[in-house]
C-alpha positions as CSV (number, residue, x, y, z in Angstrom):
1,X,-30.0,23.6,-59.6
2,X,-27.6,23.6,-56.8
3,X,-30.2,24.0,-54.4
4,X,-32.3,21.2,-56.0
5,X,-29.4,18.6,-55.5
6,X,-28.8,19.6,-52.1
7,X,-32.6,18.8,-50.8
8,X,-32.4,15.6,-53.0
9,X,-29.1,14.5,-50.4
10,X,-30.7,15.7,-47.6
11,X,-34.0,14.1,-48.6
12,X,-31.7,10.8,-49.2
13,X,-29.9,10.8,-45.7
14,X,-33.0,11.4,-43.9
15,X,-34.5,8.5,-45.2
16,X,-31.7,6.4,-44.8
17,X,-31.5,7.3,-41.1
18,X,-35.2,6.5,-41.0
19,X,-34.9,3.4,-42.7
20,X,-31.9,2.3,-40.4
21,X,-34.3,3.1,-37.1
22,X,-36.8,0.4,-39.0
23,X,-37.3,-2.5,-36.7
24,X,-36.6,-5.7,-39.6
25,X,-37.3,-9.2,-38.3
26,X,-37.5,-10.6,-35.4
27,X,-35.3,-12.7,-32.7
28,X,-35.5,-14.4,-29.6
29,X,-33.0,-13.0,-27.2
30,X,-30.1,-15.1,-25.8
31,X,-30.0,-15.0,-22.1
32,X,-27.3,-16.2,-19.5
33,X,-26.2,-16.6,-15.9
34,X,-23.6,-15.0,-14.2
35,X,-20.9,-14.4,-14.5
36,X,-21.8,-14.9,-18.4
37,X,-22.4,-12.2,-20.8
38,X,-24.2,-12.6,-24.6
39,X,-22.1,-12.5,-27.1
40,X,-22.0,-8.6,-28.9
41,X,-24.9,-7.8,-31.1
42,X,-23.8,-7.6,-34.4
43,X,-26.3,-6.6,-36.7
44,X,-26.4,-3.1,-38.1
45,X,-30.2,-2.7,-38.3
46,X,-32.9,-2.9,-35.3
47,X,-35.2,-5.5,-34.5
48,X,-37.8,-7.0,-32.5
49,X,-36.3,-8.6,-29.8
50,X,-38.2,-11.5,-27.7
51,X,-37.1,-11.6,-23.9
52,X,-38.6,-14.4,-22.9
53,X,-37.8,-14.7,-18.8
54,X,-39.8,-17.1,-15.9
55,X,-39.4,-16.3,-12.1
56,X,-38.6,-19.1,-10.2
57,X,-38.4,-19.7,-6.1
58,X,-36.1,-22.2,-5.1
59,X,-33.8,-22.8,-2.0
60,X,-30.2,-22.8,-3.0
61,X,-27.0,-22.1,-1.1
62,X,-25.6,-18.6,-0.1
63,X,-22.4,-20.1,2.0
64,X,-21.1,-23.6,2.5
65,X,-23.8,-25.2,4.7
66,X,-26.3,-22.9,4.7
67,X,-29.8,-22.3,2.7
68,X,-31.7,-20.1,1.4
69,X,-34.9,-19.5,-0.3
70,X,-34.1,-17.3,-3.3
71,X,-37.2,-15.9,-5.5
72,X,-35.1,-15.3,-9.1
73,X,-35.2,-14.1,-12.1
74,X,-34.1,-17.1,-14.9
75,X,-33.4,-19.6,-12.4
76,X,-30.0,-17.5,-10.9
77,X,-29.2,-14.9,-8.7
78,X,-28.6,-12.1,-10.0
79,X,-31.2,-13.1,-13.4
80,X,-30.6,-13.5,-16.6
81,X,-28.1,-10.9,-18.3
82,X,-30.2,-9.1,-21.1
83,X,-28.5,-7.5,-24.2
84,X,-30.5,-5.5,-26.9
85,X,-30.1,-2.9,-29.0
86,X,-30.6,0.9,-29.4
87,X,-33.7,1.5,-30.8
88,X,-34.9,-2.1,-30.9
89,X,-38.3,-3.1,-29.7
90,X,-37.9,-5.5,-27.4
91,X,-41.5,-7.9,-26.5
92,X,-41.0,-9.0,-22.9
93,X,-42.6,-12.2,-21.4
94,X,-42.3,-12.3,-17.7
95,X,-43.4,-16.1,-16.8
96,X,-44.3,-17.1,-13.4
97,X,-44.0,-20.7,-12.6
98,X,-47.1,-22.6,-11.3
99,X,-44.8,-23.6,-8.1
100,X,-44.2,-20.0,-7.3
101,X,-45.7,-18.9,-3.7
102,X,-46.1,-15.2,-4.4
103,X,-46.7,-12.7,-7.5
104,X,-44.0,-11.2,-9.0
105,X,-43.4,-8.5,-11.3
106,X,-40.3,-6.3,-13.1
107,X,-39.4,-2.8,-13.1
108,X,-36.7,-2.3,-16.0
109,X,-34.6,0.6,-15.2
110,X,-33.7,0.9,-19.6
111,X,-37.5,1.2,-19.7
112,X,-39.7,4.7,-20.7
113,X,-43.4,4.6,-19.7
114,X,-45.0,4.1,-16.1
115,X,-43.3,1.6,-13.7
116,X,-40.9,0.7,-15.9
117,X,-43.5,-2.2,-16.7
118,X,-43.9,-2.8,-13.1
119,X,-48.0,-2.8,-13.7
120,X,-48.0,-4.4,-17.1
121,X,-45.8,-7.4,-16.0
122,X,-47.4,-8.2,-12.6
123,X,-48.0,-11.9,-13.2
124,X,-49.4,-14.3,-10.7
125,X,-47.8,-18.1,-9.7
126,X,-49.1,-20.2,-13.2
127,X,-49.7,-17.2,-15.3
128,X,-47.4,-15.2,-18.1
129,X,-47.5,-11.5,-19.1
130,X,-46.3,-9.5,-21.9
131,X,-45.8,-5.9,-22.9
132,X,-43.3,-4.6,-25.1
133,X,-41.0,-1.2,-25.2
134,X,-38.8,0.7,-26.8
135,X,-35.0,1.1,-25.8
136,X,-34.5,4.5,-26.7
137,X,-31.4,5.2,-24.2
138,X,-27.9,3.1,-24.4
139,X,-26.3,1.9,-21.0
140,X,-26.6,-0.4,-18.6
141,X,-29.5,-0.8,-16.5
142,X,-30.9,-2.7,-13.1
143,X,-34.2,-4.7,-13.8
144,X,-36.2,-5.6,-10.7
145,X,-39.2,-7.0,-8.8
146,X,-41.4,-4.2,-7.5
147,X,-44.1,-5.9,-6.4
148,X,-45.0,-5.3,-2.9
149,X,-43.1,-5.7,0.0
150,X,-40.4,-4.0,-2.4
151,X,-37.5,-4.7,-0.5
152,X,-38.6,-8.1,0.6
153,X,-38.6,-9.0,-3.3
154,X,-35.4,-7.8,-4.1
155,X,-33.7,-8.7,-1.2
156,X,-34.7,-12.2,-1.8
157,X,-32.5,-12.0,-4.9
158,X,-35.0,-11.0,-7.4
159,X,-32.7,-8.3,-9.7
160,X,-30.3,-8.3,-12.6
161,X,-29.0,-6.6,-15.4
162,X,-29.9,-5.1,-19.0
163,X,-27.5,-4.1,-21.5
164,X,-28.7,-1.4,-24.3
165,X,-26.1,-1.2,-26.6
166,X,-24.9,1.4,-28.6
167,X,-26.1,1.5,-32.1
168,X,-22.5,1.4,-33.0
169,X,-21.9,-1.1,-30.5
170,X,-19.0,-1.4,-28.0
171,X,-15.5,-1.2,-28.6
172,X,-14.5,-4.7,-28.6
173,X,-12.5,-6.6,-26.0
174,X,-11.2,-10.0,-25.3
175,X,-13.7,-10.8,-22.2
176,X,-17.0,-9.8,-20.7
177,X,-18.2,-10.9,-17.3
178,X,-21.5,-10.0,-15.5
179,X,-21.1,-9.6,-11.6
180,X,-23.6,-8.1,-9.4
181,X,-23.6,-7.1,-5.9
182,X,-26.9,-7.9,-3.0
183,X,-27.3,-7.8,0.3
184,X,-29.1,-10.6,2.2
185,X,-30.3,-10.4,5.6
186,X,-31.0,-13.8,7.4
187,X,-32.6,-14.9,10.7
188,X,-28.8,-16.2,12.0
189,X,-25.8,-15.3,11.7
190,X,-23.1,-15.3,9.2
191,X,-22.1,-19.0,8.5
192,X,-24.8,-20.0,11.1
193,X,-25.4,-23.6,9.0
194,X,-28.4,-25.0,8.3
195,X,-31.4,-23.5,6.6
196,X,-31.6,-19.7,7.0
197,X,-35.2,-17.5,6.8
198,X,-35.5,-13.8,5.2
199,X,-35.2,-11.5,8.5
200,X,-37.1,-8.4,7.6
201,X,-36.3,-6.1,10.7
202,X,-32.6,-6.5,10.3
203,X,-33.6,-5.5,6.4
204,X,-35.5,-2.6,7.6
205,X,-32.8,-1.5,9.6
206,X,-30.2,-2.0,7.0
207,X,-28.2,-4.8,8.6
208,X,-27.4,-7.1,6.2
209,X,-26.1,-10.8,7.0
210,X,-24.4,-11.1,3.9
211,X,-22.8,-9.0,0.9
212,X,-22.1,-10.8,-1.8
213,X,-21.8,-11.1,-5.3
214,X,-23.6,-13.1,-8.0
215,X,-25.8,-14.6,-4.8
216,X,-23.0,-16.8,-2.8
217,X,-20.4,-16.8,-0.9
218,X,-17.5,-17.7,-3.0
219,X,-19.4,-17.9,-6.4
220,X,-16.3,-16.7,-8.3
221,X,-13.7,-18.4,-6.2
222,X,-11.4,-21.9,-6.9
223,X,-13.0,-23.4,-9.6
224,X,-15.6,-20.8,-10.5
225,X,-13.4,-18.0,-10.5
226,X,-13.4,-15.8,-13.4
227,X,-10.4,-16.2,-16.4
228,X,-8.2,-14.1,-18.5
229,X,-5.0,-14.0,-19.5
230,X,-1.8,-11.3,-19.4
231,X,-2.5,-8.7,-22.8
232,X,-6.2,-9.2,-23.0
233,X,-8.8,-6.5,-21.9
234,X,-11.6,-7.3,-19.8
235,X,-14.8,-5.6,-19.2
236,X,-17.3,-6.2,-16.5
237,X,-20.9,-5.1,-16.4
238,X,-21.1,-4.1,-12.3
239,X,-24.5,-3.8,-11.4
240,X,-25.8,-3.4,-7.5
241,X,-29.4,-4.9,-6.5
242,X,-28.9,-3.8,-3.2
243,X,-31.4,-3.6,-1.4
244,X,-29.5,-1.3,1.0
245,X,-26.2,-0.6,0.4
246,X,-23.9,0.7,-1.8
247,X,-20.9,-1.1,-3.5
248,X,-17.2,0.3,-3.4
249,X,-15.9,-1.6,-5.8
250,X,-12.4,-2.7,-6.6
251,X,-10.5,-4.9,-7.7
252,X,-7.1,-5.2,-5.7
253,X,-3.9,-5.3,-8.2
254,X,-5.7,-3.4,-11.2
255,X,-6.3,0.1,-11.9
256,X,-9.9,0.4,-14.0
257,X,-8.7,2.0,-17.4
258,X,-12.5,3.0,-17.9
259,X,-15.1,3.3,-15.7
260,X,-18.5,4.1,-17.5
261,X,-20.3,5.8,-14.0
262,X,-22.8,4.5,-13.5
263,X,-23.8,2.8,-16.6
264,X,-24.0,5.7,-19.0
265,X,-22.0,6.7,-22.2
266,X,-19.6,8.9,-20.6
267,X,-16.1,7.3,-19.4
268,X,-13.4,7.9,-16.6
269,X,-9.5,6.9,-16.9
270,X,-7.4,5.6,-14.2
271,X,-9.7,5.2,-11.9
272,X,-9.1,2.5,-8.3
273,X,-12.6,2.1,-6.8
274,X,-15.9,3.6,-8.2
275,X,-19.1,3.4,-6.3
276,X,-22.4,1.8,-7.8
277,X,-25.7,3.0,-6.1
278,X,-27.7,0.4,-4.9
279,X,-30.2,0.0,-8.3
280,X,-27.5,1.1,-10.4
281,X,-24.6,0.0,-12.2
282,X,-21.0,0.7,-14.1
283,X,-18.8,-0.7,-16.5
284,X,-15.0,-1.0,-16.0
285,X,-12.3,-2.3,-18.3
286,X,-8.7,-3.0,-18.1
287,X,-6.1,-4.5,-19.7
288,X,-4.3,-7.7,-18.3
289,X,-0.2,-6.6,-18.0
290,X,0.6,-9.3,-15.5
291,X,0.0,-12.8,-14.2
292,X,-2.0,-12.9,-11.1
293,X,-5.1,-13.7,-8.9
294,X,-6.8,-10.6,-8.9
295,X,-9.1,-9.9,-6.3
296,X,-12.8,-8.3,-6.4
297,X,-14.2,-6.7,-3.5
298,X,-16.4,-4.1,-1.9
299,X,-14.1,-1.9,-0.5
300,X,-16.7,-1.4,2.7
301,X,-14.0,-3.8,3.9
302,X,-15.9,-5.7,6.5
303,X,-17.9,-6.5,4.2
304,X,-15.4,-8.7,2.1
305,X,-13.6,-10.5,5.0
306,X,-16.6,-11.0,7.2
307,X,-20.0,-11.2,4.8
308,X,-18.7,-12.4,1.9
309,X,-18.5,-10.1,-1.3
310,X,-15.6,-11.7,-2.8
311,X,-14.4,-12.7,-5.6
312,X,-11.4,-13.8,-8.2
313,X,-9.7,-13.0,-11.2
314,X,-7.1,-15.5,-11.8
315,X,-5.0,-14.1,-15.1
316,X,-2.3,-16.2,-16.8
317,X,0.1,-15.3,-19.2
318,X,4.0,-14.3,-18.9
319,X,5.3,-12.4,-15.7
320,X,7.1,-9.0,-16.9
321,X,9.4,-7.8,-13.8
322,X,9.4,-4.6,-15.1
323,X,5.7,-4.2,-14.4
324,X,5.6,-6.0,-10.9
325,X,8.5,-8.2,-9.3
326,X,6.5,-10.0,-6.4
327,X,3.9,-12.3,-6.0
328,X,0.6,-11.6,-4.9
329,X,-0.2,-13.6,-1.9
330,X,-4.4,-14.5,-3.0
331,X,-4.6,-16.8,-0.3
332,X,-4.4,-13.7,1.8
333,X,-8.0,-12.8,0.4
334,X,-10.3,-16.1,1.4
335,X,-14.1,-15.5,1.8
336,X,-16.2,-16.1,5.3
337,X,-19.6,-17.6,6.2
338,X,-22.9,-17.1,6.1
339,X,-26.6,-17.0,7.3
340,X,-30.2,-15.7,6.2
341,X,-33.8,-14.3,6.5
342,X,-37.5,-14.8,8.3
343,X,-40.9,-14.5,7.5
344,X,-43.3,-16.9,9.0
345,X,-40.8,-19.3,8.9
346,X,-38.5,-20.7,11.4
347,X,-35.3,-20.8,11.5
348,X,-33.8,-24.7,11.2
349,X,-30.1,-25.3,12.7
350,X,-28.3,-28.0,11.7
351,X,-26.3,-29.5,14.7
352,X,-23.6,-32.5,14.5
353,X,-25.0,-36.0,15.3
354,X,-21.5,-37.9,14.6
355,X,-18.3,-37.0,14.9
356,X,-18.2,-37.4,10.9
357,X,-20.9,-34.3,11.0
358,X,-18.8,-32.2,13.4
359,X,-15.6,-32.3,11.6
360,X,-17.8,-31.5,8.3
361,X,-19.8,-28.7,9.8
362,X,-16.0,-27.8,11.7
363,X,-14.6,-27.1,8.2
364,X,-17.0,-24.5,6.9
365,X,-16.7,-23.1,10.1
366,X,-12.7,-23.0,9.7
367,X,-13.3,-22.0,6.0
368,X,-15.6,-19.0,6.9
369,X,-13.9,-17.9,9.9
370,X,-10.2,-19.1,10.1
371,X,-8.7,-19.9,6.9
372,X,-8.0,-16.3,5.7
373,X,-5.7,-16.2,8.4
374,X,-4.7,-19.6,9.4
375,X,-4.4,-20.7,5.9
376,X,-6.9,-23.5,4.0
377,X,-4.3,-25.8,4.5
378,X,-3.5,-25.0,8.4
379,X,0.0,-24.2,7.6
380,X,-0.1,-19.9,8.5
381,X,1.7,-17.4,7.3
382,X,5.3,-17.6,8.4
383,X,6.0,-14.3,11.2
384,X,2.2,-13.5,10.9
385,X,-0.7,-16.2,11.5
386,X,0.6,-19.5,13.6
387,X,0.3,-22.6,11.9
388,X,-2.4,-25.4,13.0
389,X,-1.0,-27.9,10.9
390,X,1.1,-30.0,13.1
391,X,0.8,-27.9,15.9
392,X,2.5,-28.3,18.9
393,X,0.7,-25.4,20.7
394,X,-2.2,-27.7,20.3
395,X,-0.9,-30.4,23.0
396,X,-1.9,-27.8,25.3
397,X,-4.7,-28.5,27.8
398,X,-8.0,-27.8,25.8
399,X,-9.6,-25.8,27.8
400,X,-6.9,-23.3,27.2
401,X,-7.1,-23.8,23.1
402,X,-11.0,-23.3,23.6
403,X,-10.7,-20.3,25.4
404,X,-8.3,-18.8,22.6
405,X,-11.0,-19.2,19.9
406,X,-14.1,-18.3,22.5
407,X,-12.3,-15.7,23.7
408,X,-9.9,-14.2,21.5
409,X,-5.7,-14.6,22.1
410,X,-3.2,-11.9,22.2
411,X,0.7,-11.2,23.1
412,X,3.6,-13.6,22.4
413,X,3.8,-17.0,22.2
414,X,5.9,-20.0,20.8
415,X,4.3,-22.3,17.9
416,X,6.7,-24.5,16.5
417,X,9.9,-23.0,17.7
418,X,8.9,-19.8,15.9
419,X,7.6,-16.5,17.8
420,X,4.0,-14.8,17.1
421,X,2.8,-12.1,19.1
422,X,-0.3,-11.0,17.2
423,X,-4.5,-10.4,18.3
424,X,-6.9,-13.0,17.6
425,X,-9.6,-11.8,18.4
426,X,-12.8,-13.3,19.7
427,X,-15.2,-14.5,16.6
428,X,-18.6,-14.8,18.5
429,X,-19.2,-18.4,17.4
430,X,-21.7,-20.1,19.7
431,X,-20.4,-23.3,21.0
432,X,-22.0,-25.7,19.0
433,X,-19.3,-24.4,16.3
434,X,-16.3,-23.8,18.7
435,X,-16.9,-27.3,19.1
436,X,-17.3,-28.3,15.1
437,X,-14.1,-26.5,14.5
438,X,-11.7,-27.3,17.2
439,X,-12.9,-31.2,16.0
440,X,-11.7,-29.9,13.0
441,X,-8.3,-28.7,13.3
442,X,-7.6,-31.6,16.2
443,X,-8.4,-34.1,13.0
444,X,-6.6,-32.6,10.3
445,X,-3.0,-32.0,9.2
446,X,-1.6,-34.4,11.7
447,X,-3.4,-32.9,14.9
448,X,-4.0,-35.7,17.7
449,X,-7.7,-36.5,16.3
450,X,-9.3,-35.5,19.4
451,X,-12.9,-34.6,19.7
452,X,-14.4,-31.3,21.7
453,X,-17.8,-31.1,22.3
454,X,-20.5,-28.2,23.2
455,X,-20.4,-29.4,26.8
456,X,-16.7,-28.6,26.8
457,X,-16.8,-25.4,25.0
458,X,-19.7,-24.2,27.8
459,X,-17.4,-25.2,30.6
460,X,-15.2,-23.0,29.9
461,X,-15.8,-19.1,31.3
462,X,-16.4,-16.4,28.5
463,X,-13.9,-13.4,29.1
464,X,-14.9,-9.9,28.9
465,X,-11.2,-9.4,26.9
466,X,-9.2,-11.5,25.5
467,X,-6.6,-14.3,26.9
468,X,-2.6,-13.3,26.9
469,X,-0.4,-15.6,25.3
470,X,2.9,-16.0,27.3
């Protein structure tokens, strides 16, 4: 009898977990741009889940005054953040809009069977295509276009991420935020304004132009930086379209609590950078214990101060001295220029007209290139980085302040009654934007207003080393 009621519970439990794997319903999937996340999944049963995404080409901007012809996923770059379920069945429509120059497809890294549905998704400009899966593994996944050139796709922009979640589902926290690393490689240089072509040899040999996340320079800076406040835990979904390179990431002031390598189920503690693969991913959490702007980089250093993959946590909440007793100084941490690729296109530069344009253009130059030193508002950093507002080192003879910017500046000298002896060193602008930026300076912060043109800048002799102060 004993063993009779035994096979009748196991008999019951079996079908229960059957029953619970049933796919009940339907619904269309909610999809968002960075840095956005959908909300948690909280149904208890699986479903069919509609992903219903379009590719779209369209120029948009990757730094302050420069363009660039991104081929995206959902409009953004990096597309649409996806969220499903373990053990749903997800019906995928890949749309590609009638204004779309090339085919496109996606690979989907959370998907089992050949390609990834690389081959069943390959939709031409005008046309849809659908296929369905199953997502039998949790994690976090890269989804990309793998339609030929490769590389050419995804380094247009043309990758995001795919959350499978548990069947139990996370354990919950106060925010989630979706950021997501790329490489670009343009025709000029970065912060080179104007509009910028795909460059496929510096892409072959793994040069990029820009690093950046969520496809900009300064998309999660100022206004669009990302929010939290002191005793909440955050989690970001870190994911790494590459095409090239792979991400250190950080964030400077917090130590990760968790760190799910790359996107599986298994978890870290206490951990300071953790490296995503280009076509891969992680997810991090911490808890908020003080106020602060807290800084997200690629530890590849160069690659934050000079090509852009920056970005900002700015938490508020109480200060607790016991925790930390200074300030952080975030204006330290300001993001630089940018430029892009080629094809069959040409490369369009955008030079001033007016001395209206130069001063314009002269800011995103000073923006890119200066500020993180100089300060946004030209004002330094006392003992460290001169001032340029009010600058009395600035009455010099101009030839002298263009030769410190085309040719770098080092050893003591005297700004405002106060002592520096620091390196500047030369930043390889051409001088078209010597020119724009010196205008710049001269006309802001109670300079004199003066104007200096190319034909000044070119006057002047480039040295092999830079000038000495004093």
């Amino acid at each position: 009898m004993k063993r009779l009621v035994l096979a009748i519970m196991m008999f019951a439990m079996s079908f229960s977990a059957f029953a619970k794997d049933e796919i009940k319903g339907e619904e269309n999937a909610v999809l968002t741009s960075p840095p956005e996340v959908p909300p948690p999944i909280s149904r208890s049963h699986n479903t069919k889940m509609i992903v219903k995404l379009e590719v779209v080409e369209k120029k948009m901007k990757i730094a302050d005054g420069v363009d660039y012809t991104f081929w995206t996923f959902g409009g953004t770059v990096p597309g649409s953040f996806i969220r499903v379920k373990e053990g749903d069945m997800v019906e995928f429509h890949l749309m590609n809009h009638p204004t779309s120059k090339m085919p496109h497809n996606i690979d989907l890294h959370a998907v089992t069977g050949q390609g990834g549905g690389a081959a069943a998704s390959f939709t031409s400009p005008g046309h849809e295509s659908v296929f369905s899966f199953k997502a039998l593994n949790k994690g976090l996944y890269v989804y990309h276009c793998a339609t030929a050139p490769v590389g050419m796709h995804i380094a247009n922009g043309m990758y995001g991420l795919i959350l499978v979640e548990p069947k139990e589902g996370l354990p919950k926290v106060d925010r989630e935020f979706y950021v997501m690393q790329g490489d670009f490689y343009t025709k000029g240089k970065y912060g080179k304004q104007g509009y910028q072509p795909f460059d496929m040899e510096k892409a072959i040999d793994e040069r990029p132009t820009y690093v950046v996340f969520n496809g900009s320079v300064g998309s999660m800076t100022g206004e669009k930086a990302l929010k939290a406040k002191v005793g909440e835990t955050v989690r970001l979904f870190v994911g790494n379209g590459g095409p090239n390179l792979v991400s250190s990431f950080h964030v400077i002031g917090e130590i990760f609590d968790k760190v799910y390598t790359e996107g599986g189920d298994k978890f870290q503690t206490n951990v300071q950078t953790t490296l995503v693969p280009a076509g891969g991913s992680a997810i991090v959490e911490y808890k908020i214990d003080v106020p602060g702007n807290y800084i997200l980089v690629d530890h590849s250093i160069f690659r934050t101060f000079n090509k852009g993959s920056l970005g900002i946590m700015k938490a508020d909440g109480a200060e607790d001295k016991a925790i930390f007793s200074g300030k952080i100084a975030d204006n330290v941490y300001l993001p630089e220029g940018g430029a892009i690729q080629q094809v069959t296109e040409k490369e369009h530069v955008t030079t001033a007209k007016t001395i209206e344009d130069r001063i314009k253009m002269g800011k995103n130059v000073y923006t890119q290139n200066c500020a993180a030193c100089h300060q946004p508002d030209g004002k330094g950093v006392p003992g460290a980085f001169p001032p340029l507002a009010g600058s009395d080192y600035l009455k010099n003879d101009v030839k002298k302040i263009i030769s410190a910017v085309k040719n770098g500046l080092s050893g003591p000298i005297k700004v405002n009654g106060e002592k520096y002896d620091g390196v500047m060193p030369s930043l390889g602008l051409s001088d078209e934007d010597v020119a724009n930026v010196l205008t710049y300076v001269y006309n802001s912060w109670g300079n004199s207003k003066k104007a200096v043109t190319p034909k000044q800048v070119s006057s002047v002799k480039t040295e092999k080393t830079e000038q000495k102060g004093e």
